[in-house]
Structures are given as C-alpha cells and as structure tokens.
C-alpha positions as CSV (number, residue, x, y, z in Angstrom):
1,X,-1.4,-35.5,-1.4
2,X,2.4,-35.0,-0.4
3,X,2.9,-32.6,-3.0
4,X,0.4,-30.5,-1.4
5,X,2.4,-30.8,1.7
6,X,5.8,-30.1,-0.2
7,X,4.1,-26.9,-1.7
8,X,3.1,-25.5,1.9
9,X,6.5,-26.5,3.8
10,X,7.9,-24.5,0.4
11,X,5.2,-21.6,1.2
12,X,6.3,-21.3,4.7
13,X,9.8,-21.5,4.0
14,X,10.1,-18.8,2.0
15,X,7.5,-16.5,4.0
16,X,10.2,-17.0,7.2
17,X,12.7,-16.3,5.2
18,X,11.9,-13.7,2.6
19,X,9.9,-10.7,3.2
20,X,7.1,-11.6,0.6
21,X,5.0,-9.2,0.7
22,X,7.5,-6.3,0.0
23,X,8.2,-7.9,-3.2
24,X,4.7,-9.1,-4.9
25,X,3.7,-4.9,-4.0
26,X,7.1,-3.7,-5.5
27,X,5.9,-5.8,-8.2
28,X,2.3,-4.5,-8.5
29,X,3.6,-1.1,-7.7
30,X,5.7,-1.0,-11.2
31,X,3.4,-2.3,-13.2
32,X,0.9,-0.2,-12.0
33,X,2.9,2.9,-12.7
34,X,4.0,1.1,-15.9
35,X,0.3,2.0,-17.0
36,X,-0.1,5.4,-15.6
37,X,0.9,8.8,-17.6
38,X,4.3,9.4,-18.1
39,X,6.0,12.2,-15.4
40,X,7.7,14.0,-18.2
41,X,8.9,16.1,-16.1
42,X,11.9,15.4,-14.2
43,X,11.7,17.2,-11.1
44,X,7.7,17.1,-11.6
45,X,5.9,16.3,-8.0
46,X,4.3,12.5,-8.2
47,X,1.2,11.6,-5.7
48,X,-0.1,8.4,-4.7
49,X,-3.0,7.6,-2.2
50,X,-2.9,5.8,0.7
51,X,-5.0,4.6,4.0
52,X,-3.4,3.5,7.4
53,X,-4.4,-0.4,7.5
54,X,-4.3,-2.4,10.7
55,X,-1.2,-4.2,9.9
56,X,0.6,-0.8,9.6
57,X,0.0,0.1,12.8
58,X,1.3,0.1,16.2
59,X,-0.7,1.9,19.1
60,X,-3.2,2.8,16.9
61,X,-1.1,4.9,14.8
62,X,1.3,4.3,11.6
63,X,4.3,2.3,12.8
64,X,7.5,4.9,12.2
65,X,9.1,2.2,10.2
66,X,6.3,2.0,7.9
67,X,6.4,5.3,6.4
68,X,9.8,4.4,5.4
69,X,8.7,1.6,3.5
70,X,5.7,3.3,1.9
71,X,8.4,5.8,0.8
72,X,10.0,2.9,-0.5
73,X,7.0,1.9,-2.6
74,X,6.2,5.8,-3.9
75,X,9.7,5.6,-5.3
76,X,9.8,2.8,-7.5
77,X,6.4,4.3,-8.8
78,X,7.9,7.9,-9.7
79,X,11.4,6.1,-11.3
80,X,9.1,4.1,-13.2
81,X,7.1,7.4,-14.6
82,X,10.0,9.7,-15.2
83,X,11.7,6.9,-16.5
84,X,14.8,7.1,-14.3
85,X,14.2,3.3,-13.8
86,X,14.5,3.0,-17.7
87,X,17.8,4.9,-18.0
88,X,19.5,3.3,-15.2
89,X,18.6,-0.6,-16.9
90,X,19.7,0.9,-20.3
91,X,23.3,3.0,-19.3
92,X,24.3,-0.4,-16.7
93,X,23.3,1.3,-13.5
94,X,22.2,0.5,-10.4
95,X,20.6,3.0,-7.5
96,X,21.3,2.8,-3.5
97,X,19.8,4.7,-0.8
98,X,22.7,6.4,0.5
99,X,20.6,8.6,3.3
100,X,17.3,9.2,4.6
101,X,15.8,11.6,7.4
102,X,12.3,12.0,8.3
103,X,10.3,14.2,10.4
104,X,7.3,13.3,12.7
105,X,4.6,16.2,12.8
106,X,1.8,14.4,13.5
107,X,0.6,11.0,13.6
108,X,-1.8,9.0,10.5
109,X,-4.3,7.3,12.8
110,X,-5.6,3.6,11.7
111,X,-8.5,4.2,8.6
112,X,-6.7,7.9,7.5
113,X,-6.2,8.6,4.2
114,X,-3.3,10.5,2.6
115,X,-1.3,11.5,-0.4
116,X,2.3,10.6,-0.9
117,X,3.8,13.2,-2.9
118,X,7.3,12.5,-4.0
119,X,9.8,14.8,-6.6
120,X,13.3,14.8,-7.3
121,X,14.1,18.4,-6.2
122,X,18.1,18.5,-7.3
123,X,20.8,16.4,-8.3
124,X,24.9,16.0,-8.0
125,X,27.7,14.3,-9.3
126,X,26.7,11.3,-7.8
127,X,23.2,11.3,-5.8
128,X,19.8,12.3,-6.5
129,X,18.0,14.1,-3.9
130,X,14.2,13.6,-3.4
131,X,11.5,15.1,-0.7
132,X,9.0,13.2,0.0
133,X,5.8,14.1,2.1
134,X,2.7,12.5,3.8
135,X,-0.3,15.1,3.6
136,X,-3.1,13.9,5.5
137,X,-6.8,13.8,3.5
138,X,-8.6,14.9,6.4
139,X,-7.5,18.2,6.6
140,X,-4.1,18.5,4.5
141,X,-1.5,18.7,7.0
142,X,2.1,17.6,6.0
143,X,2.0,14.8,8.5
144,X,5.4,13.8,7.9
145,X,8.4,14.9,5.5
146,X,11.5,12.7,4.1
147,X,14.2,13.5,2.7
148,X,15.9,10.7,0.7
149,X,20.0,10.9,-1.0
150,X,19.4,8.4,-4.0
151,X,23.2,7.3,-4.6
152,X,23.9,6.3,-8.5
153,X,25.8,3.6,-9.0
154,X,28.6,3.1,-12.3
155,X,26.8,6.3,-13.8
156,X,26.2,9.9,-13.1
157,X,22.7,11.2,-12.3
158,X,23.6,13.9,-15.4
159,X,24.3,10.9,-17.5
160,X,21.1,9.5,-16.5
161,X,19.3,12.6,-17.5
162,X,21.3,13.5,-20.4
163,X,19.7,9.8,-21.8
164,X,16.4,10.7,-21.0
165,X,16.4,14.2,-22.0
166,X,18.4,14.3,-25.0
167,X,20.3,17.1,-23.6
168,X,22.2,18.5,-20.4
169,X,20.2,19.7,-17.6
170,X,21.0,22.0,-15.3
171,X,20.5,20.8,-11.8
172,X,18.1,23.3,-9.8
173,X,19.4,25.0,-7.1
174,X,19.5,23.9,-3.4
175,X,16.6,24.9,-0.8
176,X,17.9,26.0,2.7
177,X,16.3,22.9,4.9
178,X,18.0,20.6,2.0
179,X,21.5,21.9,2.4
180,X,21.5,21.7,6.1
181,X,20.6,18.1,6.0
182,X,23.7,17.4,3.1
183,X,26.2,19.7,5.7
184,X,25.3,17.2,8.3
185,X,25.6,13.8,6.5
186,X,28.6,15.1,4.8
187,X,30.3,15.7,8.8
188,X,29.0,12.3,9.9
189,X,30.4,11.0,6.8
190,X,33.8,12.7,7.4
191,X,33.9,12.2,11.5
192,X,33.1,8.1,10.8
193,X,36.1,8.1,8.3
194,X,38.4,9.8,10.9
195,X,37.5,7.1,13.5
196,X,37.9,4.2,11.3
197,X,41.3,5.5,10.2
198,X,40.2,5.8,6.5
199,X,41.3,9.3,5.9
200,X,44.7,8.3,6.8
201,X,45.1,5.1,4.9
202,X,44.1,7.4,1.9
203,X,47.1,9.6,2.2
C-alpha cells in the first residue's frame, strides 16, 4: 500500500515541477512524424491538423501563448520529416529558437479546426528561417502567421544541408515581409549590445 502512495507523491512531484505534458506530446509528436512520408523537400510546406480544445483556451478563444506552443509541436514534426533533426544528431548539433514574431488576424474559437502549415523559406550562415501559419478549416483564412529564426548551434545550416543533400544548396532568396522582420531583430540586437556595453568590451 505505501508504494502506491510513494508512486503518487512521485506523480505529483514531477507534474508541479515538470511541464509533463509538453514532453509525452513532443514525444508522440516525433514518433508520429517518424512514420509519416518523408518531406524530401527542404523548403517543402508541412501541414498538420488541429482543433481548439478547452484547455487551450482563454475567453473562449485560443490562449495567445498556445499558438506558440503548437508552433512548437509543428516543428519537431517537419525536422523529423526533412530530416533536419537527423543531420543535427549526426554532425553534433544542437538547434535554439533565437526569434519569433507572430501576428493575430483573427481568433480560433473553442471546437475550430485548422491546418498548421510550416516550411523553412531560407537559410544563413547561422539560422534557419521558417513561416509558419494557422489557416482556419471553416473558411480558410490565415488566422494567424509566425515567423520563427531557428539558430544552429556548433554547425552551419549549409553544413546541415550539405549532409542531407549530398550537395550545396543555394539558399532561396529573401521575401520583403521576412527581411523587415531580420532588419528589426538585427537593430534590437545591436541597440541591447550598446546598452549593456558589449560592443565596447569587444573593441
């Protein structure tokens, strides 16, 4: 009987301290995408469905903070089909979010359906840079847009590319909306450098 009780103070220690849940569907979410045809292409356009559950919501729409986590989820899936997550295991690298913004159009009420359709749409030295957008079922508005910086850690995206591909890729060109948004993270970057008195301690 008191291992029972051991086995639920356990159960509740690590649900208070852990977020659980995040991890078992990172888990199912690989594994899932483990099983599903291959995105051979790299900047090929990935969807996954969705539906606004109660636990996502706040005032009867999707909680902001949730689309950021579903974007979370939609990533690991399309890593795991183009095999980025592969690569990175294989060349000793790791991947960071470095940036996100995301814009509001319209709000997924509790019981809507939608599609999640993530792409890488270019690359850098250092960073990949994905879009990723929530298009309503109902009637197929773009209900809400990201864009995500994916920061490579210990290896290039090209090297990354280079292993899956066999060969150097060119990285397509920027759209307009994309290089506004890499301007402006790129002056925040700079101005919080300046005010922590980094750029001068590089001199």
């Amino acid at each position: 009987m008191w291992w029972i009780l051991w086995l639920l103070a356990a159960l509740l220690a690590l649900f208070c301290t852990l977020d659980v849940w995040y991890y078992l569907r990172a888990v199912v979410v690989v594994l899932q995408a483990w099983f599903q045809k291959p995105v051979w292409d790299i900047t090929g356009e990935q969807c996954v469905s969705g539906r606004v559950l109660p636990h996502d919501i706040d005032m009867c729409h999707m909680n902001n903070a949730r689309y950021l986590r579903e974007c979370d989820f939609a990533r690991f899936s399309l890593y795991t089909r183009n095999g980025v997550f592969k690569a990175t295991r294989a060349l000793g690298a790791t991947m960071v979010v470095g940036a996100t913004t995301i814009r509001y159009r319209r709000a997924l009420c509790i019981g809507e359906g939608f599609e999640l359709r993530s792409r890488i749409v270019t690359w850098d030295d250092k960073s990949f840079f994905l879009e990723q957008r929530f298009v309503s079922t109902k009637d197929g508005l773009v209900c809400a847009v990201m864009f995500c910086k994916q920061n490579v850690i210990r290896v290039s995206p090209d090297k990354i590319l280079q292993f899956l591909c066999k060969r150097k890729i060119e990285s397509p060109e920027y759209p307009d909306e994309l290089k506004h948004w890499i301007s402006f993270i790129t002056a925040s970057s700079q101005a919080l450098r300046a005010e922590c008195g980094l750029d001068e301690k590089n001199k």
